[in-house]
Backbone as a chain_set.jsonl record, in Angstrom:
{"seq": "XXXXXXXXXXXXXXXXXXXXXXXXXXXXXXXXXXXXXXXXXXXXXXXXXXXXXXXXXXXXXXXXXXXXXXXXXXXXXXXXXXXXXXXXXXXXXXXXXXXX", "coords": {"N": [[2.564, -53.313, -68.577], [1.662, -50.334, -66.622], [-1.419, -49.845, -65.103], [-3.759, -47.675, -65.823], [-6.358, -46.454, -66.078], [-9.996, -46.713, -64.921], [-11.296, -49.07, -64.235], [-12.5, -50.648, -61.414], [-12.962, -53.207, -58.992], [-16.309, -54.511, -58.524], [-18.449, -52.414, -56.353], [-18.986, -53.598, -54.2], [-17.858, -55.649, -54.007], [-15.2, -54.04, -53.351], [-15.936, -53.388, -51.034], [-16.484, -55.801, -49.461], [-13.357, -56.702, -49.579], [-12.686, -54.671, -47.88], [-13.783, -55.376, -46.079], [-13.056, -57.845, -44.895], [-9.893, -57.166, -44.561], [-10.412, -55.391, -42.034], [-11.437, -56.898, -40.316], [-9.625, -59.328, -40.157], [-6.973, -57.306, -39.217], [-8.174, -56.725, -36.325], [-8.553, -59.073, -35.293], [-5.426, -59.956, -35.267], [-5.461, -58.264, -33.189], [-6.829, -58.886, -31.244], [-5.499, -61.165, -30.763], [-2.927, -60.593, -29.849], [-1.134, -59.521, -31.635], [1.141, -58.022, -34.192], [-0.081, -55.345, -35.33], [0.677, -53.477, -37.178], [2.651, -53.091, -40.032], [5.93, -53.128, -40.462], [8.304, -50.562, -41.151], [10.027, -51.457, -43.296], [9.208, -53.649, -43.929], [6.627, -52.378, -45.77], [7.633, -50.929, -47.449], [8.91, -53.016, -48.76], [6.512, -54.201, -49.828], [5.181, -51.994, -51.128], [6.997, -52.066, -53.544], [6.619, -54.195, -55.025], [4.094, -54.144, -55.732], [3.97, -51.617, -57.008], [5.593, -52.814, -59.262], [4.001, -54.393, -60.631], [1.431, -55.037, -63.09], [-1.277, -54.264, -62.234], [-1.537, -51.819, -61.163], [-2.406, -49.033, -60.279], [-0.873, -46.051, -60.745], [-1.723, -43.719, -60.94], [-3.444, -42.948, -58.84], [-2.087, -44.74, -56.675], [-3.643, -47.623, -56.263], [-4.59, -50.285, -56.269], [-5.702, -52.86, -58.949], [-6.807, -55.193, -59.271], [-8.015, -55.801, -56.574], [-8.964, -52.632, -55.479], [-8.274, -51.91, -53.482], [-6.555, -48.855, -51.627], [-3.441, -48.29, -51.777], [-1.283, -47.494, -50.432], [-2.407, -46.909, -47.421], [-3.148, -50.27, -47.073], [-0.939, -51.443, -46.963], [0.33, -51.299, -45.069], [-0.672, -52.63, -43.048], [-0.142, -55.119, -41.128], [-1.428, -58.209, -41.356], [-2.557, -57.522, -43.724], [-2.884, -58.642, -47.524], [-2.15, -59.712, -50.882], [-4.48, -59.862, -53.512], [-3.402, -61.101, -55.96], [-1.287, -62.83, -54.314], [1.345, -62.177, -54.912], [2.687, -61.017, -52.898], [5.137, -62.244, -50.368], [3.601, -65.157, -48.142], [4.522, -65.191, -45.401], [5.431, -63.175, -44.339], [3.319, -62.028, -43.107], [0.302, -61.532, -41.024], [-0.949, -64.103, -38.602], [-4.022, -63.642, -38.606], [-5.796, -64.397, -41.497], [-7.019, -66.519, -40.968], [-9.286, -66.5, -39.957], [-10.78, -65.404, -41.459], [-13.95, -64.913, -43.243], [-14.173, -64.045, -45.836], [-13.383, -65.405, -47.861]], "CA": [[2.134, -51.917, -68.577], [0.61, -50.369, -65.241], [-3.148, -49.654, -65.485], [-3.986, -45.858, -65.774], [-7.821, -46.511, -66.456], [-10.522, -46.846, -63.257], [-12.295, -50.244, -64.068], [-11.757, -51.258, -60.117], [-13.863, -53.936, -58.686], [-17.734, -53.637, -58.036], [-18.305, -51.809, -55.066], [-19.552, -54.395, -53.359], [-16.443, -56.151, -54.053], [-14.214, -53.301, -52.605], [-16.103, -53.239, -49.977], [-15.848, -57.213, -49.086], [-12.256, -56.487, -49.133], [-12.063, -53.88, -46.797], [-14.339, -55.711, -44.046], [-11.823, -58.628, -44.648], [-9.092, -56.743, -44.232], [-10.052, -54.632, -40.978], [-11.118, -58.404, -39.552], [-7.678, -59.661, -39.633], [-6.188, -56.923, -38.417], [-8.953, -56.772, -35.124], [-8.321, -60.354, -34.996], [-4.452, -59.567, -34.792], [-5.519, -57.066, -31.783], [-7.272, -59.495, -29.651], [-4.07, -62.504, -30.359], [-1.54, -59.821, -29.35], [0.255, -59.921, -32.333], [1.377, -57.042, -34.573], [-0.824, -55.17, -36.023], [1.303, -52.406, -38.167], [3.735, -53.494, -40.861], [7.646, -52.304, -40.394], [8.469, -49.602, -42.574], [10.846, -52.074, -44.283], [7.827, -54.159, -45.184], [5.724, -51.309, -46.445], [8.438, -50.486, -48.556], [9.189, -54.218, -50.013], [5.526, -54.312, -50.55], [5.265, -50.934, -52.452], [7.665, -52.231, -54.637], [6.075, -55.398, -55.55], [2.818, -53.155, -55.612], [4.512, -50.46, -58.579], [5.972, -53.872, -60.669], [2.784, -55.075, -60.665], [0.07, -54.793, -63.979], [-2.493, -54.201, -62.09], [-1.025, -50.864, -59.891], [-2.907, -47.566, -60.734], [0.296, -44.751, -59.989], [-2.537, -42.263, -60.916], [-4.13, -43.281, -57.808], [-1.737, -45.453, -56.178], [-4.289, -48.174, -55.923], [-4.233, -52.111, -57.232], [-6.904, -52.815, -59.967], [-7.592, -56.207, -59.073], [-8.767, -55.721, -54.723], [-9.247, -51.993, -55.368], [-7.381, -50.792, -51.966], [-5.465, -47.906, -51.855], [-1.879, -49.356, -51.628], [-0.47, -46.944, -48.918], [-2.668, -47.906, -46.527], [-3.131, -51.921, -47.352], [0.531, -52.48, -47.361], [0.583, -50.817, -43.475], [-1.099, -53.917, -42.583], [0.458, -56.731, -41.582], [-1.937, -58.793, -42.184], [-3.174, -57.679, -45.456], [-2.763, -60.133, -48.983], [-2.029, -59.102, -52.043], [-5.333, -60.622, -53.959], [-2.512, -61.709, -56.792], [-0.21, -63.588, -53.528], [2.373, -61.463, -55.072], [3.635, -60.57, -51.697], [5.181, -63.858, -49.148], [2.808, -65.177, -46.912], [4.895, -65.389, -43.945], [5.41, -61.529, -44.132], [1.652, -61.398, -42.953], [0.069, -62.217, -39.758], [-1.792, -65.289, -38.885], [-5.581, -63.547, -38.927], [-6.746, -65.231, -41.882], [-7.64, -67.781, -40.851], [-10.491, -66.295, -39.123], [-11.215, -64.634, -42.728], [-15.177, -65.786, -43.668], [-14.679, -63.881, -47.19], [-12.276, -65.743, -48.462]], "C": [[1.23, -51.658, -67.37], [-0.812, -49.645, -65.909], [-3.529, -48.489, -65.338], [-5.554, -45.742, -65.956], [-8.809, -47.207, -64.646], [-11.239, -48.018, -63.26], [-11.688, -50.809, -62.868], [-12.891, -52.272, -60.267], [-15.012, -53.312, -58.105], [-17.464, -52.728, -56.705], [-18.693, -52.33, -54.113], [-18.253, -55.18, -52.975], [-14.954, -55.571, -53.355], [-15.012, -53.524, -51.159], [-15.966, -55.258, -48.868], [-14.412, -56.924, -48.433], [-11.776, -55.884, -47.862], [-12.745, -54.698, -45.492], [-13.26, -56.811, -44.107], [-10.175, -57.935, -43.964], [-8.909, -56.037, -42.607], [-10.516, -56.242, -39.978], [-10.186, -58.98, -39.383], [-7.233, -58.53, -39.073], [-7.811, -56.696, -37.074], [-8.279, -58.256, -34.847], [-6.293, -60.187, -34.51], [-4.387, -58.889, -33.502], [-5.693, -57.954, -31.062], [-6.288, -60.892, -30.132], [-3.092, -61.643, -30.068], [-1.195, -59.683, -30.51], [0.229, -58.474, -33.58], [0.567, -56.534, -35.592], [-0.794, -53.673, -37.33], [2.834, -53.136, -38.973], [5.022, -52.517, -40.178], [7.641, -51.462, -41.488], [9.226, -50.58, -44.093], [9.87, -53.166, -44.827], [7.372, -53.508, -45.893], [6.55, -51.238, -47.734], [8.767, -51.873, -49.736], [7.842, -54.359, -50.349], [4.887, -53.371, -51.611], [5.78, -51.293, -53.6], [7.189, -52.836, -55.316], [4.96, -54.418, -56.07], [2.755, -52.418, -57.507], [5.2, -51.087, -59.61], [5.058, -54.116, -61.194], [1.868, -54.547, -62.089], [-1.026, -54.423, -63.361], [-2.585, -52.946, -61.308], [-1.432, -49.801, -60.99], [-1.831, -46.693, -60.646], [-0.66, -44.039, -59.822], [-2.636, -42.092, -59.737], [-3.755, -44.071, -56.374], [-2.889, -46.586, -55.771], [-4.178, -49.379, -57.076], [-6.403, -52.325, -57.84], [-7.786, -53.594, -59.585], [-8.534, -56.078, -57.552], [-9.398, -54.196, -54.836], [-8.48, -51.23, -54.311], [-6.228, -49.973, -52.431], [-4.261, -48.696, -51.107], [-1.276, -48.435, -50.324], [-0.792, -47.316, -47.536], [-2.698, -49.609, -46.064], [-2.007, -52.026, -47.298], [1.288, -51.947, -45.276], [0.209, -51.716, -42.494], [-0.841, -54.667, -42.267], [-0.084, -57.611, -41.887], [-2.765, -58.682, -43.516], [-2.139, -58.447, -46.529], [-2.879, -58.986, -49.78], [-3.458, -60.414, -52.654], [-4.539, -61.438, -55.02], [-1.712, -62.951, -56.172], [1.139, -63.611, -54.135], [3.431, -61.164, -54.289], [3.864, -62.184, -50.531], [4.293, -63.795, -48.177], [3.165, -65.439, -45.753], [5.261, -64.387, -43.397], [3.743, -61.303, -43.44], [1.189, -62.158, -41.772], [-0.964, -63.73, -39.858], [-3.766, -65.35, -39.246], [-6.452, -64.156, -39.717], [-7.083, -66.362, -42.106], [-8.415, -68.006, -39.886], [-11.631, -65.582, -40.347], [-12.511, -65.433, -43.249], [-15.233, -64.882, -44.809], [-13.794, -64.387, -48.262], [-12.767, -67.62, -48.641]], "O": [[0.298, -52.396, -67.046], [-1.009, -49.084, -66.987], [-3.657, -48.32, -64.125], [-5.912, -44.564, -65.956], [-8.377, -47.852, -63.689], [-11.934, -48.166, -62.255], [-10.603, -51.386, -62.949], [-13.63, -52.332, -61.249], [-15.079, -52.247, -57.49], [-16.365, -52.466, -56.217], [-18.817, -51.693, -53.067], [-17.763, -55.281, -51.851], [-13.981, -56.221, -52.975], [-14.325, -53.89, -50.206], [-15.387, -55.533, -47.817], [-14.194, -56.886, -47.222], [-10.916, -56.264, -47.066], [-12.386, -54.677, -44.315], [-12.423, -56.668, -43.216], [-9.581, -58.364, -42.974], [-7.843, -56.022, -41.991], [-9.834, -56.552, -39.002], [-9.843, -59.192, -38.22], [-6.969, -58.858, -37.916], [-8.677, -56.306, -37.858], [-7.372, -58.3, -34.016], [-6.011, -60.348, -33.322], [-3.379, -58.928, -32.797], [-4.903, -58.106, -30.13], [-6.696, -61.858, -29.487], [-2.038, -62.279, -30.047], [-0.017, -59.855, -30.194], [-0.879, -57.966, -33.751], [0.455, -57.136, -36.659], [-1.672, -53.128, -38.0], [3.827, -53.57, -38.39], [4.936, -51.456, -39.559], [7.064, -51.64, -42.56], [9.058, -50.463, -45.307], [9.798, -53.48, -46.016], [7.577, -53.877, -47.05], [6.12, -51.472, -48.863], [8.842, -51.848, -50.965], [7.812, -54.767, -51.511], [4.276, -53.715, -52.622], [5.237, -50.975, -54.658], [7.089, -52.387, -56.458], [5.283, -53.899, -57.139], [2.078, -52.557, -58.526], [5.501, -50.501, -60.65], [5.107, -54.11, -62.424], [1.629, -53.342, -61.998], [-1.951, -54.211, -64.145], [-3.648, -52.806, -60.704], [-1.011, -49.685, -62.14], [-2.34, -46.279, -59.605], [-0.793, -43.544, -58.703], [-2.017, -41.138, -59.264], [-4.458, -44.162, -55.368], [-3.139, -46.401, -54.58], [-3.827, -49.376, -58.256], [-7.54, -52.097, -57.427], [-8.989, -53.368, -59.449], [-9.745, -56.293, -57.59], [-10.505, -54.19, -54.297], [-8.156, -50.045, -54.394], [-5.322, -50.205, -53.232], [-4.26, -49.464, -50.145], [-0.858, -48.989, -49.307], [-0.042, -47.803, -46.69], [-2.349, -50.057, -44.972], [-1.756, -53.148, -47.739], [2.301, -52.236, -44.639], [0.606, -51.689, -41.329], [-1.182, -55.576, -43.024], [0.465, -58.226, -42.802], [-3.412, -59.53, -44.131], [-0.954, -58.736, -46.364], [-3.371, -57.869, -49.626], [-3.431, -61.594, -52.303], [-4.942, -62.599, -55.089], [-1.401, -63.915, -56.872], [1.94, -64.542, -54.058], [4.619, -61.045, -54.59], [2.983, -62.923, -50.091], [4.08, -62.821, -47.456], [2.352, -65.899, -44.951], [5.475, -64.353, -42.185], [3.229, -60.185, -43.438], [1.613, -63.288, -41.529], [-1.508, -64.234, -40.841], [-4.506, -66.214, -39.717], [-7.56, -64.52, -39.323], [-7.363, -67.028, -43.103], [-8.509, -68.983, -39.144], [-12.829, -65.33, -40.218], [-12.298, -66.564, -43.687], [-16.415, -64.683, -45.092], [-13.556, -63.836, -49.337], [-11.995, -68.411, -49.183]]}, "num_chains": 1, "name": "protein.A"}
């Protein structure tokens, strides 16, 4: 059943996420390497995204990381906090990631 209720993570916790997230992709900027998903990713990761227990529709947003899913899945290197989505779909950045 998808999650229609707002218990997201603290806000401290969303916010972790997001500096992780815009660190890999910077880190993607200065190795060259791509730093916008293909549409045809976006789209296999939506999907996974709207199977998912933990996917708000209200809000389009995932329960467990908090990020709004339209943007986070535009990412190439963004993670699904579940590793729901393949990790070879995703760039090499984290592994510059210090919140992880």
């Amino acid at each position: 059943m998808k999650q229609e209720n707002n218990q997201y993570p603290s806000k401290f916790e969303q916010a972790k996420s997001l500096v992780s997230l815009v660190q890999d992709a910077i880190v993607d900027v200065m190795k060259g390497e791509q730093v916008f998903s293909t549409d045809e990713l976006k789209e296999k990761r939506m999907a996974i995204c709207k199977s998912c227990d933990q996917y708000n529709e209200k809000h389009n947003r995932c329960m467990k990381c908090g990020c709004f899913l339209d943007k986070k899945v535009s990412l190439s290197s963004a993670r699904c906090p579940l590793d729901k989505w393949d990790g070879s779909e995703t760039g090499s950045a984290d592994f510059y990631n210090m919140f992880n």
